[in-house]
LUMDOPA-448041 format. One record per residue: residue number from 1; z, x, y of N, C-alpha, C, O, CB in turn; residue in three letters. Coordinates in nm, 4 decimals. Glycine has a CB too. Layout:
REM residues N
drengu pos NUM	n.z Z	n.x X	n.y Y	ca.z Z	ca.x X	ca.y Y	c.z Z	c.x X	c.y Y	o.z Z	o.x X	o.y Y	cb.z Z	cb.x X	cb.y Y	code ALA
...
END
This chain:
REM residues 66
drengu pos 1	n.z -0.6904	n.x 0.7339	n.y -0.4193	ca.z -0.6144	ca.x 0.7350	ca.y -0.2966	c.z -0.6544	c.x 0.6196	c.y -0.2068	o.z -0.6006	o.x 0.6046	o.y -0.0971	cb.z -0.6327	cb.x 0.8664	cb.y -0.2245	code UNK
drengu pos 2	n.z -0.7691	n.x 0.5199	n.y -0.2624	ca.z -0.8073	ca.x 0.4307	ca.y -0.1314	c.z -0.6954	c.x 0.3299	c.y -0.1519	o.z -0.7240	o.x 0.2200	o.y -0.1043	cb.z -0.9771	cb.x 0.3538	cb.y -0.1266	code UNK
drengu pos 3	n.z -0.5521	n.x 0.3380	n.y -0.2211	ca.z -0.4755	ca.x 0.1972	ca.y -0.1798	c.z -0.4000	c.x 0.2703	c.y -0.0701	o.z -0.3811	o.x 0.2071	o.y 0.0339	cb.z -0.3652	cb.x 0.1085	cb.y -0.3103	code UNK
drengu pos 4	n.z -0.3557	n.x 0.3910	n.y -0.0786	ca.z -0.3213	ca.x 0.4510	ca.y 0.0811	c.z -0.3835	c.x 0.4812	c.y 0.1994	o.z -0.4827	o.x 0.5527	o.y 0.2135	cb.z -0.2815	cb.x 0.5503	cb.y 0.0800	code UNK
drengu pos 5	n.z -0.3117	n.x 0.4153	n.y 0.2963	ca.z -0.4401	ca.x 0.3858	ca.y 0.4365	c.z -0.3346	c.x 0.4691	c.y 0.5689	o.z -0.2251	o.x 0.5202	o.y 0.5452	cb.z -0.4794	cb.x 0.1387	cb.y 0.4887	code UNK
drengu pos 6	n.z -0.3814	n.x 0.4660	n.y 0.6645	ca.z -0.3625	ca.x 0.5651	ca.y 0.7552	c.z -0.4088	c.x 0.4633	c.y 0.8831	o.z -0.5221	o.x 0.4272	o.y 0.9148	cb.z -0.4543	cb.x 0.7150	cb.y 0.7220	code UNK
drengu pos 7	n.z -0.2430	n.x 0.4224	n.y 0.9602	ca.z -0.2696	ca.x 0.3262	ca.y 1.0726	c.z -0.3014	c.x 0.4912	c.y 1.1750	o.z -0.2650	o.x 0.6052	o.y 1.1462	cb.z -0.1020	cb.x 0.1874	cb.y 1.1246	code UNK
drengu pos 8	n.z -0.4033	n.x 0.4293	n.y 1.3304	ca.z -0.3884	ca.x 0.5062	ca.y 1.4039	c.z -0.2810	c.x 0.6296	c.y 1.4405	o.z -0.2983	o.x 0.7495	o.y 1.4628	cb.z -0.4016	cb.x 0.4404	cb.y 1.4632	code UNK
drengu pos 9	n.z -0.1840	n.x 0.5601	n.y 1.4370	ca.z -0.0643	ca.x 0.6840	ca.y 1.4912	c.z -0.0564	c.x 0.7716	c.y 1.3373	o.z 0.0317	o.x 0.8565	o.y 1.3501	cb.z 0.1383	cb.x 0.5971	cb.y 1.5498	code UNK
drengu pos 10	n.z -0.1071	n.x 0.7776	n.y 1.2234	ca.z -0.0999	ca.x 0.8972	ca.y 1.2045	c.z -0.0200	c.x 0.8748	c.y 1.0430	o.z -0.0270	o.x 0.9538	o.y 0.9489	cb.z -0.0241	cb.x 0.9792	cb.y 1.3377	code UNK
drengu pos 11	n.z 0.0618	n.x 0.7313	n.y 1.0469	ca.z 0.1654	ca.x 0.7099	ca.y 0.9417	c.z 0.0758	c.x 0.6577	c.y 0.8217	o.z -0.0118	o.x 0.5749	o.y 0.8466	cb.z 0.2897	cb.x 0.5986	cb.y 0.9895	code UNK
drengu pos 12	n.z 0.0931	n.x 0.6991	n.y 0.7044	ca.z 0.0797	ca.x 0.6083	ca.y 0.5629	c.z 0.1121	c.x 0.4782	c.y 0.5050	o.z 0.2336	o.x 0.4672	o.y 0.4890	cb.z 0.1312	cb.x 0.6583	cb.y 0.4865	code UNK
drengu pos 13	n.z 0.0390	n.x 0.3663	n.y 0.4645	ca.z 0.1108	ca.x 0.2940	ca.y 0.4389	c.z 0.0142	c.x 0.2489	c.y 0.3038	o.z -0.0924	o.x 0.3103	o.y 0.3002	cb.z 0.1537	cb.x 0.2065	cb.y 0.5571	code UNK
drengu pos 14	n.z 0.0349	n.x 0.1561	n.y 0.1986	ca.z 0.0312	ca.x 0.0323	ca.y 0.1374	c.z 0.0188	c.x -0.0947	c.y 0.1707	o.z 0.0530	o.x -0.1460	o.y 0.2772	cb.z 0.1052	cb.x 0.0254	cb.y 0.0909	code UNK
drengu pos 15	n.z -0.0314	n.x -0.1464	n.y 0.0772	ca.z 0.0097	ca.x -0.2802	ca.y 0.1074	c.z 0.0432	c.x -0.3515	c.y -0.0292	o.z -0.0433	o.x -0.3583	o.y -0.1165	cb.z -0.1042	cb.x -0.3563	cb.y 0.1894	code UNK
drengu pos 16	n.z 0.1806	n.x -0.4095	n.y -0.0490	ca.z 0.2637	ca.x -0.4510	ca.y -0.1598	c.z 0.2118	c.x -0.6417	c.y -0.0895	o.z 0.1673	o.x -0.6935	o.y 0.0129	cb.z 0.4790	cb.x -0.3710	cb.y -0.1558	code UNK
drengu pos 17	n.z 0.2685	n.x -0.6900	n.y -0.2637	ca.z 0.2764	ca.x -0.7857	ca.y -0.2688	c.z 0.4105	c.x -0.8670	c.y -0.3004	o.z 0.4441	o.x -0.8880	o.y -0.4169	cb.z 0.1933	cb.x -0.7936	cb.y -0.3256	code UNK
drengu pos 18	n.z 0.4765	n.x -0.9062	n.y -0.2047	ca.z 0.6279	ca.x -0.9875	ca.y -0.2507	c.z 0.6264	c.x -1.0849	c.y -0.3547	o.z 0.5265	o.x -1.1324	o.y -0.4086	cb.z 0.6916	cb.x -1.0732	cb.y -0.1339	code UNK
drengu pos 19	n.z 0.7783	n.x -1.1170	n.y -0.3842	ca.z 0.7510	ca.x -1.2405	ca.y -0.5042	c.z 0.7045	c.x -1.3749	c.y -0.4703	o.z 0.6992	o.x -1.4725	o.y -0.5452	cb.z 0.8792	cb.x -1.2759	cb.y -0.5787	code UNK
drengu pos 20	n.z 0.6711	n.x -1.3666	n.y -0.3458	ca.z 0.6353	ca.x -1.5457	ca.y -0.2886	c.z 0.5224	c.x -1.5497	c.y -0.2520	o.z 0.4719	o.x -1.6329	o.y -0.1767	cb.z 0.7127	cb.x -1.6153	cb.y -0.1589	code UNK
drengu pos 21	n.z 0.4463	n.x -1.4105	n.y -0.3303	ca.z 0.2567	ca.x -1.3627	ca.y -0.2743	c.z 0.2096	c.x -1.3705	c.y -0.1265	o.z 0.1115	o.x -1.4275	o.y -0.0788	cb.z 0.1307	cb.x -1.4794	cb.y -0.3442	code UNK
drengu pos 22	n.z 0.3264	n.x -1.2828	n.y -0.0559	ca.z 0.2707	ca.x -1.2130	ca.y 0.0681	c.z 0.2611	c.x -1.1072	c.y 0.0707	o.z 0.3512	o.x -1.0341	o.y 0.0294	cb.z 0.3195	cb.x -1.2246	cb.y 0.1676	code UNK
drengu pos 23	n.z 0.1263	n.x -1.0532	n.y 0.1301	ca.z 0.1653	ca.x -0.9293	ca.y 0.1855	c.z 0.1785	c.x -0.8474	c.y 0.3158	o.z 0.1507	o.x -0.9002	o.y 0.4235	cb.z 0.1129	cb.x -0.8779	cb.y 0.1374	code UNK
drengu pos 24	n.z 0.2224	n.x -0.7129	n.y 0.3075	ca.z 0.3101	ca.x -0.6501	ca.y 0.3233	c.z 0.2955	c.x -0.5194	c.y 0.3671	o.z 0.3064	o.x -0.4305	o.y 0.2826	cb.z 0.3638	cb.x -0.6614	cb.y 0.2364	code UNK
drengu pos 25	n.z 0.2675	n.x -0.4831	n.y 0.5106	ca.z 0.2599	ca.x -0.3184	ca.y 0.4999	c.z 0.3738	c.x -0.2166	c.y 0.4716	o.z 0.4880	o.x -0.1978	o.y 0.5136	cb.z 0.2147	cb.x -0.2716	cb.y 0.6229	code UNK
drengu pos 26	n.z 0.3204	n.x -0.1803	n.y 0.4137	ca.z 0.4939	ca.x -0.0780	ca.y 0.3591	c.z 0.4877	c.x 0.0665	c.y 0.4017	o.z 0.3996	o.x 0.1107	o.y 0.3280	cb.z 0.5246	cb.x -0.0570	cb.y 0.1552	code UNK
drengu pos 27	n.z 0.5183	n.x 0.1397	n.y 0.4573	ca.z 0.5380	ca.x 0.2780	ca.y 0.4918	c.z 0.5557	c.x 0.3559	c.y 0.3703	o.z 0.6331	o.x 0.3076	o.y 0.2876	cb.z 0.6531	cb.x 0.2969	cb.y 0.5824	code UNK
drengu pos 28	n.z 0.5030	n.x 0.4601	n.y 0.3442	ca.z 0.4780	ca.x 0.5210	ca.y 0.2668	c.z 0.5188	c.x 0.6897	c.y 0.2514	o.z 0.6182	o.x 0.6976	o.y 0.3235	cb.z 0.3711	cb.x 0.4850	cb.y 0.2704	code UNK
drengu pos 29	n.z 0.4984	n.x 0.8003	n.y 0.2061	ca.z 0.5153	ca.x 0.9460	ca.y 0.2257	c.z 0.3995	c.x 0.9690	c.y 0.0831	o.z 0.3658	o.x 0.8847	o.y 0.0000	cb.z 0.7111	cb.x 1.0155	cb.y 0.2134	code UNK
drengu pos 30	n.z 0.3583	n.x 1.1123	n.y 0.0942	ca.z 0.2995	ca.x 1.1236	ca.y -0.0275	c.z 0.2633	c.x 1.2473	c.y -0.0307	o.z 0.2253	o.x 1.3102	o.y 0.0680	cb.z 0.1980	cb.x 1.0385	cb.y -0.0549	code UNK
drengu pos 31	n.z 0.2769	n.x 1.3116	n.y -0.1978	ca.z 0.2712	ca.x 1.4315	ca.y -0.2160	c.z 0.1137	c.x 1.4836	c.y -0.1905	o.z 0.0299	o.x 1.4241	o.y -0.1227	cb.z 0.3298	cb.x 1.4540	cb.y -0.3484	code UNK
drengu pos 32	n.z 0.0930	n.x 1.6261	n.y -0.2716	ca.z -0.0291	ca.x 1.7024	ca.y -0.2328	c.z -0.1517	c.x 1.6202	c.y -0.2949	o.z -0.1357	o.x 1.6137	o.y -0.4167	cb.z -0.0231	cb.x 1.8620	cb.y -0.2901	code UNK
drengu pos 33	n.z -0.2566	n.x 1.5619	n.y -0.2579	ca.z -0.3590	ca.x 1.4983	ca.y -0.3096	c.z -0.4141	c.x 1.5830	c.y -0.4247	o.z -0.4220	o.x 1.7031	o.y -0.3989	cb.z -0.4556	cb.x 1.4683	cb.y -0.2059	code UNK
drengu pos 34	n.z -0.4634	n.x 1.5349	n.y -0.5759	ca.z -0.5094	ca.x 1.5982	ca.y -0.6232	c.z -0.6642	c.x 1.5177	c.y -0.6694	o.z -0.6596	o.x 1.4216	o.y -0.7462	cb.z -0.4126	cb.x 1.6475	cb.y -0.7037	code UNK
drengu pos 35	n.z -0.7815	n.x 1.5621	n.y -0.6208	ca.z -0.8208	ca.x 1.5095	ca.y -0.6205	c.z -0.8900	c.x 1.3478	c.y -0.5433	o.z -0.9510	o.x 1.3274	o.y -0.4384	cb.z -0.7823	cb.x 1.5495	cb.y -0.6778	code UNK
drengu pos 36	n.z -0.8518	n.x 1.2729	n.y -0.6353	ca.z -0.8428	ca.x 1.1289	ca.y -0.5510	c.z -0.7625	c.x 1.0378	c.y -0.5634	o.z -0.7718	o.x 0.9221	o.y -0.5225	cb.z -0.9363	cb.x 1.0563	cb.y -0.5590	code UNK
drengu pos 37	n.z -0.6411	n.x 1.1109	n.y -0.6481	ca.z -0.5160	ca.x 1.0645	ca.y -0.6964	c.z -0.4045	c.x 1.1545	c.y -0.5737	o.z -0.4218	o.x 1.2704	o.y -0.5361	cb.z -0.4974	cb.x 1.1105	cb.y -0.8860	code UNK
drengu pos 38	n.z -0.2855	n.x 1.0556	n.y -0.5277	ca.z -0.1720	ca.x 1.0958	ca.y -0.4724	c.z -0.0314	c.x 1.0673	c.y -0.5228	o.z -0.0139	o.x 0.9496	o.y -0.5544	cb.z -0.1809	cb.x 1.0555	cb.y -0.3620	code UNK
drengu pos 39	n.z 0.0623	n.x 1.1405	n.y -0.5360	ca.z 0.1669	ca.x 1.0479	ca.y -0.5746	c.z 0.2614	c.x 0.9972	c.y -0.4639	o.z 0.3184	o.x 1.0877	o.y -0.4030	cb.z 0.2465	cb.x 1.1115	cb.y -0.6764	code UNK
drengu pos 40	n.z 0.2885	n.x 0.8771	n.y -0.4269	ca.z 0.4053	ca.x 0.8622	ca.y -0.3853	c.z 0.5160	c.x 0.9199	c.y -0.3662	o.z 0.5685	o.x 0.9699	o.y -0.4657	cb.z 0.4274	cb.x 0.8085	cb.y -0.4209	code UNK
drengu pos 41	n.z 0.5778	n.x 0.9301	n.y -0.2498	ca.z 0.7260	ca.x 1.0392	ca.y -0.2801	c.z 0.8336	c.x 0.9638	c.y -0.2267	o.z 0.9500	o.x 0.9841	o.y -0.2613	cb.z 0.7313	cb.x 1.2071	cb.y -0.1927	code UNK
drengu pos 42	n.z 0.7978	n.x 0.8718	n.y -0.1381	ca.z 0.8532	ca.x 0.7950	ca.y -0.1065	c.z 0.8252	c.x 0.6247	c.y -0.0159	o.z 0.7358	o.x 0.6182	o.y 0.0685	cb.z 0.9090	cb.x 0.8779	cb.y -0.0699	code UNK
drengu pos 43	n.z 0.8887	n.x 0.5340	n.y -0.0395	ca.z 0.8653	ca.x 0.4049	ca.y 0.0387	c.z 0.8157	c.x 0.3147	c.y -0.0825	o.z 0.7633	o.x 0.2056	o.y -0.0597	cb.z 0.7465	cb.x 0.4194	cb.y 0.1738	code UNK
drengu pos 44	n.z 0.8270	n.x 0.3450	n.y -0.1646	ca.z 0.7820	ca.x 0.1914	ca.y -0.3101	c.z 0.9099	c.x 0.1949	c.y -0.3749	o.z 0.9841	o.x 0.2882	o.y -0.3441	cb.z 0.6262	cb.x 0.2276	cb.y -0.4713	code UNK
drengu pos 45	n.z 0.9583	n.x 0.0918	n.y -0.4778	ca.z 0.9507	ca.x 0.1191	ca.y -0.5958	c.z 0.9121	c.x 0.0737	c.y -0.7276	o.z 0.8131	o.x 0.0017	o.y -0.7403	cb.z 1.0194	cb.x 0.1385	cb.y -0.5998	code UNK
drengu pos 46	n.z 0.9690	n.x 0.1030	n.y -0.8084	ca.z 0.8982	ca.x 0.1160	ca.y -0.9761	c.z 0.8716	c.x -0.0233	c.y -0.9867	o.z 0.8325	o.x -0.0338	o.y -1.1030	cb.z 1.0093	cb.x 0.1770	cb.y -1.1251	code UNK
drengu pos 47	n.z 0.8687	n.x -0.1550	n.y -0.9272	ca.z 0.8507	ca.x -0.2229	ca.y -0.9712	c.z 0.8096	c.x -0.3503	c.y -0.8696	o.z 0.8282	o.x -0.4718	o.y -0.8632	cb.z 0.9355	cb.x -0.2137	cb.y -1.0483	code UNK
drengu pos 48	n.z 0.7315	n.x -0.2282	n.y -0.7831	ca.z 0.6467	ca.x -0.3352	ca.y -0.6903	c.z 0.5222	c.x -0.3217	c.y -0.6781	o.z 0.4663	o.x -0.2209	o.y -0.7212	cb.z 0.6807	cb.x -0.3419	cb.y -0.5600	code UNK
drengu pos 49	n.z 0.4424	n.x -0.4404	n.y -0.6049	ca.z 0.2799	ca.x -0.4665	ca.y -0.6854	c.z 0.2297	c.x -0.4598	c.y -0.5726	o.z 0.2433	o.x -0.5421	o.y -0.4821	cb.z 0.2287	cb.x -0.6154	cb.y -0.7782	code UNK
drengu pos 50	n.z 0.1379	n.x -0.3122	n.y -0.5704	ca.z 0.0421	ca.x -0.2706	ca.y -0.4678	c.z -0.0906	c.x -0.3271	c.y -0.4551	o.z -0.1692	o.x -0.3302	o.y -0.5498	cb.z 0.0225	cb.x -0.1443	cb.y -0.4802	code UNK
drengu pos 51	n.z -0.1091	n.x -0.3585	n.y -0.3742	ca.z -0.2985	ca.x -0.4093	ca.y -0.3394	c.z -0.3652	c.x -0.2794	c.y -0.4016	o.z -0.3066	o.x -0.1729	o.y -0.3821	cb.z -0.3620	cb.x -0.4261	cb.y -0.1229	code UNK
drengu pos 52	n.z -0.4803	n.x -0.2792	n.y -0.4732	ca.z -0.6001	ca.x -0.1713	ca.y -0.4804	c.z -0.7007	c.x -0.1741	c.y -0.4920	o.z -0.7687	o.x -0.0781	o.y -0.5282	cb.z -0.6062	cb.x -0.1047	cb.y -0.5433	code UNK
drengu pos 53	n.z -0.7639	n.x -0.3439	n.y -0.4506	ca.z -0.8764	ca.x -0.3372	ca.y -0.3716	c.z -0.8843	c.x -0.4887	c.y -0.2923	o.z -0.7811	o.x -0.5555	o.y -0.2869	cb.z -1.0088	cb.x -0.2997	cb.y -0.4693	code UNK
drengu pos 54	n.z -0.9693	n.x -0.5235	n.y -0.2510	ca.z -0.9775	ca.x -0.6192	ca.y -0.1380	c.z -0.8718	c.x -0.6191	c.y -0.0168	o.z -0.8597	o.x -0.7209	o.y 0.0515	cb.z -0.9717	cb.x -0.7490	cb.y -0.1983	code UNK
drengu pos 55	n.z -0.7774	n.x -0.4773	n.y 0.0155	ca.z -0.7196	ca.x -0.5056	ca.y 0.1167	c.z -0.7485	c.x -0.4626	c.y 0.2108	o.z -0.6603	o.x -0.4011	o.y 0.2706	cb.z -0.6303	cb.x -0.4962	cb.y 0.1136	code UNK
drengu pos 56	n.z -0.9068	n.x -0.4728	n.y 0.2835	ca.z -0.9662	ca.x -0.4948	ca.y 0.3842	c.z -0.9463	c.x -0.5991	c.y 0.4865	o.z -0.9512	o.x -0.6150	o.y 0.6084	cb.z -1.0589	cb.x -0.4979	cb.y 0.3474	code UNK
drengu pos 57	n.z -0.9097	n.x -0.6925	n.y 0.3248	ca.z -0.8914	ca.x -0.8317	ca.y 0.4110	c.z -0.7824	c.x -0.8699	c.y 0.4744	o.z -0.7735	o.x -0.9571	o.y 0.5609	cb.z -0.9076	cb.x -0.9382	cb.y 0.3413	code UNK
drengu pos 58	n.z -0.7033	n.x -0.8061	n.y 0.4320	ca.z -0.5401	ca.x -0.8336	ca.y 0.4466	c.z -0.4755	c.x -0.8031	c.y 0.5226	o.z -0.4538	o.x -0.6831	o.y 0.5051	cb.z -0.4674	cb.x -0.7990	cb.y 0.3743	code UNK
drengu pos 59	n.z -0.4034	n.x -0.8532	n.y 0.6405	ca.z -0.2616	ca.x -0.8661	ca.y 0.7805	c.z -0.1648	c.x -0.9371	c.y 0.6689	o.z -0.1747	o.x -1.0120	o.y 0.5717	cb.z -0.2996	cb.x -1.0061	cb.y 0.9717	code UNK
drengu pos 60	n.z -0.0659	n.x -0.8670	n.y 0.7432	ca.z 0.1070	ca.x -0.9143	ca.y 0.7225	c.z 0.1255	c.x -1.0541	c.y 0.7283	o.z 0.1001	o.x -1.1227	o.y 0.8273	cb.z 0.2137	cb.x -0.8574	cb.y 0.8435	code UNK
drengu pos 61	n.z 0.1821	n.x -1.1068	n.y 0.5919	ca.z 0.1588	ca.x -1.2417	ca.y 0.5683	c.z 0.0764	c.x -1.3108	c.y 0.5123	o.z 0.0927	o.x -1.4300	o.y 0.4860	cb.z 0.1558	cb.x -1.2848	cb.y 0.6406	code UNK
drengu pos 62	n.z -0.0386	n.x -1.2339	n.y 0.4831	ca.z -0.1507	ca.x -1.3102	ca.y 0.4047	c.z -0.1108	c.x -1.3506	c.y 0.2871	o.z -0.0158	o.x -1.2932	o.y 0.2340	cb.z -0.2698	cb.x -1.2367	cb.y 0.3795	code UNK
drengu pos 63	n.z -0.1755	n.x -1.4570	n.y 0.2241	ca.z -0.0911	ca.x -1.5548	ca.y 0.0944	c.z -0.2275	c.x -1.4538	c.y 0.0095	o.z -0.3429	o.x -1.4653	o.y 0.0505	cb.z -0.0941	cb.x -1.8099	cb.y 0.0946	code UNK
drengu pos 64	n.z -0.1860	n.x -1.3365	n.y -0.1371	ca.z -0.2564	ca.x -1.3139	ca.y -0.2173	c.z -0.2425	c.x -1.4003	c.y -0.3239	o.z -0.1421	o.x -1.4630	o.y -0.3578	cb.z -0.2494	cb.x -1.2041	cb.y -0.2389	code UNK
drengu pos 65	n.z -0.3913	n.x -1.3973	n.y -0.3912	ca.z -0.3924	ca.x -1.4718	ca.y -0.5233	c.z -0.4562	c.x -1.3927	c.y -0.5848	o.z -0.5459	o.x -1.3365	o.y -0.5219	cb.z -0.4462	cb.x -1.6056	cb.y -0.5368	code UNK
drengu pos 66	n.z -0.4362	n.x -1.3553	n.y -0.7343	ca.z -0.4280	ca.x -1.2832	ca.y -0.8040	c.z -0.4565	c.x -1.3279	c.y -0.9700	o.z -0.4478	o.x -1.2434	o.y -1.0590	cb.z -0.3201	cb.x -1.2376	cb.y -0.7637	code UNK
END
């Protein structure tokens, strides 16, 4: 569950990577945690590329390299 983060007010988000390697906070929803696994229920899809680790470092717009 640590690629899902929790701004102050309370909302879920990600952080995706676009095709021109920015990223991206994305709003998120998510089912019952099991564990340390969540699923998504809504705000991705099937074929976009989530940060899942070093995005400590990362504000809107940062150029990832990968």
């Amino acid at each position: 569950m640590t690629s899902v983060q929790k701004k102050s007010d309370g909302t879920l988000f990600v952080w995706t990577v676009s095709a021109d390697s920015t990223a991206h906070r994305t709003p998120v929803s998510i089912g019952h945690p099991v564990g340390n696994r969540v699923a998504v229920t809504q705000g991705l899809h099937y074929d976009q590329r989530v940060v899942v680790e070093g995005y400590q470092k990362l504000s809107e717009g940062t150029k990832v390299i990968y």
